[in-house]
C-alpha positions as CSV (number, residue, x, y, z in Angstrom):
1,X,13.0,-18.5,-8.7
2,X,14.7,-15.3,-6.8
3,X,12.9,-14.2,-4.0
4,X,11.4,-10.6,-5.2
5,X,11.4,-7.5,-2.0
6,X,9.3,-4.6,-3.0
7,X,10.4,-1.7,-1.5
8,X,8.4,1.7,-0.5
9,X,10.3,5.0,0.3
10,X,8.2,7.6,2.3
11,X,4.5,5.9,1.3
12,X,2.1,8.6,2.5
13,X,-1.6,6.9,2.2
14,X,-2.0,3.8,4.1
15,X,-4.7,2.8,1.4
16,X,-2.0,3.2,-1.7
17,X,0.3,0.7,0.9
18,X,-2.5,-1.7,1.1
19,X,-2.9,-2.1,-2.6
20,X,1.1,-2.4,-3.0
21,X,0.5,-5.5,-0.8
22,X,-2.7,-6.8,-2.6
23,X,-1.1,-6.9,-5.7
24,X,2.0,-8.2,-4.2
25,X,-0.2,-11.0,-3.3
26,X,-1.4,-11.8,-6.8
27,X,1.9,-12.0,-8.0
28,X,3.3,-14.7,-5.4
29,X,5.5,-11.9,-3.6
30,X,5.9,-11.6,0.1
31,X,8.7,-9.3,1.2
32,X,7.7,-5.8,1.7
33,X,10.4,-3.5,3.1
34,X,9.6,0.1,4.4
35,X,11.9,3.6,4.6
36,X,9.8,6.0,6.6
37,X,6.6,4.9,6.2
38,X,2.6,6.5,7.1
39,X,0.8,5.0,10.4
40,X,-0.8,1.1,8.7
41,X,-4.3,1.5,9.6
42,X,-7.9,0.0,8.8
43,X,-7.8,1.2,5.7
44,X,-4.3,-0.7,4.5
45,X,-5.9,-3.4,5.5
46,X,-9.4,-3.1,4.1
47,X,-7.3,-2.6,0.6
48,X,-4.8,-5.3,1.2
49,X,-7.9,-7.7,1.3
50,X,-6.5,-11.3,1.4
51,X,-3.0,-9.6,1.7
52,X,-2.9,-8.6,5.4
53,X,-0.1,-10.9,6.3
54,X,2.0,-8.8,3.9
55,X,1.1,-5.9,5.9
56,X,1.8,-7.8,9.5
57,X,4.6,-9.4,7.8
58,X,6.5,-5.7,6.5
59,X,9.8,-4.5,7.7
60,X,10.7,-0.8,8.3
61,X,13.7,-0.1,8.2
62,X,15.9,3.5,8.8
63,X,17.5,3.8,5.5
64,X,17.1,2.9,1.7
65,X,20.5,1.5,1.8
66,X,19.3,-0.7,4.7
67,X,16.4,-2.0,2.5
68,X,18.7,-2.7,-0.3
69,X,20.9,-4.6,1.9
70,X,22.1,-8.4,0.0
71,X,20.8,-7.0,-3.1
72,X,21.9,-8.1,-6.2
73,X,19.3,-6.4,-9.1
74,X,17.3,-3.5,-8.4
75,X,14.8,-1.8,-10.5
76,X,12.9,1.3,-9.2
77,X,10.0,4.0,-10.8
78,X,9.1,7.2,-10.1
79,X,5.9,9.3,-11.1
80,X,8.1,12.2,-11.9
81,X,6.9,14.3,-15.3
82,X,9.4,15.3,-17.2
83,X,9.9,18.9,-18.4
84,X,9.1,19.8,-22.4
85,X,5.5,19.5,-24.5
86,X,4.8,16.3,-24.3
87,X,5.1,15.6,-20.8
88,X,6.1,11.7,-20.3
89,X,5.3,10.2,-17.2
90,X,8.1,7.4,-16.2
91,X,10.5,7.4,-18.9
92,X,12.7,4.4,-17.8
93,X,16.1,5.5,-17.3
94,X,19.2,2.8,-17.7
95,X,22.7,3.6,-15.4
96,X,25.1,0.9,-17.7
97,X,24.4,-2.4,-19.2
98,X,21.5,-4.3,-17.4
99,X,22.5,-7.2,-16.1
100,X,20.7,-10.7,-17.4
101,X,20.8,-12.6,-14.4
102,X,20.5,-11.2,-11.1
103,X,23.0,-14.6,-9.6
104,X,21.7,-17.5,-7.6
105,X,18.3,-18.3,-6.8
106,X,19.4,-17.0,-3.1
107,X,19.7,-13.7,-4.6
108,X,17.2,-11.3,-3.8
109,X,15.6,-8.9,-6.0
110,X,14.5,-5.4,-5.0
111,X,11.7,-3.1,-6.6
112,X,11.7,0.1,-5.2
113,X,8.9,3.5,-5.4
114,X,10.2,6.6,-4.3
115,X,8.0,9.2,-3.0
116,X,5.4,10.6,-4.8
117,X,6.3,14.4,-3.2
118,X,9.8,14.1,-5.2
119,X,8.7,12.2,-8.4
């Protein structure tokens, strides 16, 4: 199995972090990589609940570019609404053919959130 990163640009609520790593948790995913993020407090740790060695375990780093660095496959999300009546919230957007295989095993995969004040 490729090892999985989950990365979080600009997180602004320490509690929203927590849950990021709670759920990481449940899903058998460990690397959590950080581009500017809030002060980690009580509270990302009272919502991490069994998760707090993601937390410990996080890396911030100074750049988005530095968080993707050795990635192969990356797949990222926004909240942003989209303009017209309907108003969709997260219409996936593809850039070219996905691939089908993100390489080796080695490889590592990269989810990334961008910041909820941009979409």
């Amino acid at each position: 199995m490729p090892a999985y990163r989950v990365v979080l640009v600009s997180p602004m609520h320490e509690g929203n972090v927590g849950a990021v790593a709670r759920s990481m948790a449940n899903f058998g995913f460990h690397e959590l990589y950080m581009v500017d993020p809030c002060d980690l407090g009580d509270e990302a740790y009272k919502r991490a609940k069994h998760a707090g060695h993601i937390l410990d375990d996080s890396k911030v780093v100074d750049s988005f570019e530095d968080a993707l660095e050795g990635c192969s496959l990356v797949v990222g999300t926004s909240g942003k609404v989209t303009e017209g009546e309907k108003h969709f919230i997260r219409i996936p957007e593809r850039r070219g053919r996905s691939p089908r295989r993100s390489g080796t095993t080695r490889d590592a995969s990269r989810c990334c959130s961008d910041p909820r004040t941009s979409g």
